[in-house]
N, C-alpha and C positions, 0 to 999 in steps of 0.2 A: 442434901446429898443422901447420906446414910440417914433411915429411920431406928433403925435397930442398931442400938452399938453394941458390938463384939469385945467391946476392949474397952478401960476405964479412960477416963481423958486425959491422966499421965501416959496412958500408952500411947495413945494416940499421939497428945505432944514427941516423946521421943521416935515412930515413926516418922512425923512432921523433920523432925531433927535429923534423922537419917538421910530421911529425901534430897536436905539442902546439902548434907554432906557429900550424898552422892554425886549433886548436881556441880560441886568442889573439884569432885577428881575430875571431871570432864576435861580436855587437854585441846583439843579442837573444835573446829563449827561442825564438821564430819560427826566428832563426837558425839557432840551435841546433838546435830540432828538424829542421826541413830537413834540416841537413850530417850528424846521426845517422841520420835514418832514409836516408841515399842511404849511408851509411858502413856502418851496421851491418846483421846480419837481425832481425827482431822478434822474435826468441827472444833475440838478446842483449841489445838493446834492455830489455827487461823482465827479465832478469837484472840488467843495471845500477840498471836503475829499483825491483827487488826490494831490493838492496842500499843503494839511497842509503834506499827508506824503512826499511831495518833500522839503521841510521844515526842513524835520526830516532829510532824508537822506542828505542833502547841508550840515546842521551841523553837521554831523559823516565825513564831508572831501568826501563822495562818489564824483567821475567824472560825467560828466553829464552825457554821455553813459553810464554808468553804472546804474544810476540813473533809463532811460528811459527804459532800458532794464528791469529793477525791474520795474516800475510802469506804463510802455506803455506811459508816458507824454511824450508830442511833447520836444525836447529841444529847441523849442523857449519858450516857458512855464517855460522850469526847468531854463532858462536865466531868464524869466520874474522875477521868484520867487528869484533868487539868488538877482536879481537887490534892489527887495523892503528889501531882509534882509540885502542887505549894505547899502540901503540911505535914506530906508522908515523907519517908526518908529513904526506898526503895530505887523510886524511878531517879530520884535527883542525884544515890550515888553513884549510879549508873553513866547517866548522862555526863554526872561533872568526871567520871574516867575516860570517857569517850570523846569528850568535847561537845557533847552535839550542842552545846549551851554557847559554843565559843563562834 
């Protein structure tokens, strides 16, 4: 991303820290979408949005081919993503709130 840092890498981490804060107060999907699209560009936007449904599809059991073929994702991607829902702790607290595992 950035070449030139502006700011030491404690600032940066508590930035980092902010963001998720802010991303806390968010109260609805309206919310949400709002403070993403003023936050994000629509190429990463629908990067994210490609990956939460690769997300979805890994925990219904789909193959990866099959996967890639529904949603255009590279299968190093739908690897990448499989990878963080068996060792990362992100996508799986997510999933195990929502059920999508159930």
């Amino acid at each position: 991303m950035k070449t030139n840092r502006p700011v030491t890498v404690r600032q940066e981490q508590q930035h980092e820290r902010a963001l998720y804060s802010a991303v806390l107060a968010l109260r609805s999907v309206e919310e949400s979408r709002n403070f993403f699209r003023d936050l994000c560009t629509p190429a990463e936007l629908q990067a994210m949005a490609d990956r939460w449904a690769v997300v979805e599809l890994l925990e219904r059991g789909l193959p990866y081919r099959e996967i890639h073929k529904q949603t255009g994702v590279s299968v190093t991607t739908i690897g990448r993503v499989a990878r963080c829902l068996t060792t990362g702790n992100g996508y799986r607290a997510v999933t195990d709130r929502l059920k999508l595992n159930a």
